[in-house]
C-alpha positions, 0 to 999 in steps of 0.5 A: 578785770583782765587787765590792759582795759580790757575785762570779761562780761557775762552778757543777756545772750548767755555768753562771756565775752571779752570786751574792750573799754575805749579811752573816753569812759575809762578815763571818766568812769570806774568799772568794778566787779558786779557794775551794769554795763551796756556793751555793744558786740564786734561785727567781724568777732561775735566773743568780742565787744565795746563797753559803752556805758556803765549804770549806776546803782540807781540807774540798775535799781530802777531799771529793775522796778521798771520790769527789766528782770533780766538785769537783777541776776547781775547785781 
């Protein structure tokens, strides 16, 4: 966390951008340290992006039974 809603994320591509967590899920859904977030890059900025979901712990459970290996190393 970074503060002013904004947090660093270690994304698939092996990359760490910093992202921005719009008004509509900061205001309903909490993101810790270790959350499963899906975010969505800039256009225009390639070390920048949007959250736009966070999974739960049974959400990333069950994405990783499913075969998704990727995920497991971010828990």
């Amino acid at each position: 966390m970074l503060g002013a809603n904004h947090i660093n994320v270690r994304c698939i591509d092996s990359k760490v951008r910093v992202c921005r967590i719009p008004g509509k899920i900061r205001k309903r859904i909490w993101i810790r340290a270790g959350d499963l977030v899906l975010v969505v890059p800039w256009s225009f900025q390639a070390d920048r992006a949007d959250v736009i979901w966070r999974y739960t712990r049974g959400q990333s459970d069950w994405l990783r039974k499913q075969g998704y290996h990727r995920f497991s190393s971010y828990r």
